[in-house]
Structure formats: structure tokens, C-alpha cells
Steps between C-alpha positions, in 0.01 A plus 500: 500500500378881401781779517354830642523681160417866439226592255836520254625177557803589739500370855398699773850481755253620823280181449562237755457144445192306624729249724764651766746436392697360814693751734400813295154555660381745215704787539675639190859566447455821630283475786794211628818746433307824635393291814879416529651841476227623715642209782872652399357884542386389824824304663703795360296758660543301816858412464525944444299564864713271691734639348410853632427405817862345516596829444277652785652248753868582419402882547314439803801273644745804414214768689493273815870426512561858465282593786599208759829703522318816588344639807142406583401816601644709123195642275484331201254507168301279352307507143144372590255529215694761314483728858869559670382420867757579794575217727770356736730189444334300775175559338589430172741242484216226599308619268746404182606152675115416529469654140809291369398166637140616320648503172744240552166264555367607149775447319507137626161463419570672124797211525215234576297674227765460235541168586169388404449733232823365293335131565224614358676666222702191454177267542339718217786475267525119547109484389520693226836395385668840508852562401667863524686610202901450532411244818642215319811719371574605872485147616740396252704732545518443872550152423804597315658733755440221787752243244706809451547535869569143540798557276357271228436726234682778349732749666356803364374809707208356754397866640730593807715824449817432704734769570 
């Protein structure tokens, strides 16, 4: 069997093998861990929008419960596309339940999204055989804390400040 060798005799580490080599389909080391942070980047910047929008529903909530106590007929203002527009309650407080159910729909969807995206991620680290840095420490460690808990290990501190 020939080695891909350099003109100096080392080997060259980008050549790939003639055969697949099973599961690998060709891609390099780095190709396989820059495709998986890329799925990460992705799920986080998901998991950072729903996020957001979580916070838009709790301030809409706290606009429209405000509001329901006041009278239909009192001005109010609303910020539409950076322009302070004058309105009344009656004609705005629609507007923000319609808007809230809106964004409550996304961020069920971005839930949905997740979902399938941490598959995925999970899917991908399964066929390249991934394993995070410190996984196998956290496990054990959890692993520990659950016997702790149990009462059959040591009495030492297990993490709850009582006062």
C-alpha cells in the first residue's frame, strides 16, 4: 500500500485515503468539528430569538393588562417604525393582543425549530463520534452528586446554601 508522501518524504495530513473509510464520508477533522459548531452557532442563535421574543410577550402582556383597566376612549402612544403615532386604547389594544398571539406563534415554531436542530446536532455528533471537552467529567460528577443525594456517599457540602 503507497503512503501519500511529500516530495521530502513526510506524509501529506490533507491526503485522503482511496477507500471511505466507513461513517467519515471524506471530510477532514476540520470540516466535521466546523460543521458542528456551525449546527451549535445556529441552535444558540435560535435558543437567543426565542428568547427575545419571550421577552416581547411579557412586555406586551404588562402593555395590555395595563390598558384593560383604562378607559377606551384615553389617547394613548404607540412606537410604530421609530414614529410616535397618537391613538386611543380601543384602537390600540387589539392591535398588541393580535401582535402578541403573532409572536407567541413564532416562538413555538423557533421551539419546533430547536427541536429538530438539536436532533440534528445530536445525529451529527453520533456520526462523527463527537465528544465535548469536560462532557465525561460533568457526567461523573453528576453521577456522584445523584449517590450523594441518595445519602450513600459522603456527607460533605453538595451545593445548597441554607440559612
Amino acid at each position: 500500500m503507497a503512503d501519500a508522501n511529500n516530495s521530502d518524504g513526510r506524509k501529506d495530513v490533507n491526503s485522503k485515503p482511496s477507500s471511505s473509510g466507513g461513517k467519515q464520508s471524506g471530510l477532514s477533522a476540520e470540516q466535521v468539528v466546523s460543521g458542528f459548531q456551525r449546527l451549535r452557532q445556529e441552535q444558540r442563535s435560535m435558543a437567543t430569538k426565542a428568547a427575545e421574543l419571550e421577552m416581547e410577550i411579557s412586555e406586551h402582556s404588562l402593555v395590555i393588562d395595563a390598558l384593560k383597566e383604562v378607559d377606551p376612549s384615553r389617547k394613548c402612544y404607540r412606537l410604530i417604525g421609530g414614529v410616535l403615532v397618537e391613538r386611543t386604547v380601543s384602537e390600540v389594544l387589539p392591535t398588541l393582543e393580535n401582535n402578541k398571539e403573532q409572536i407567541s406563534k413564532i416562538v413555538e415554531s423557533l421551539g419546533t425549530q430547536m427541536k429538530t436542530k438539536g436532533k440534528e446536532l445530536n445525529e451529527y455528533r453520533e456520526r462523527y463520534n463527537i465528544r465535548i471537552v469536560g462532557e465525561d467529567e460533568a457526567a461523573g460528577k453528576a453521577a456522584v452528586a445523584k449517590r450523594e443525594s441518595e445519602g450513600g456517599g459522603t456527607k460533605g457540602g453538595t451545593g445548597v446554601l441554607v440559612s
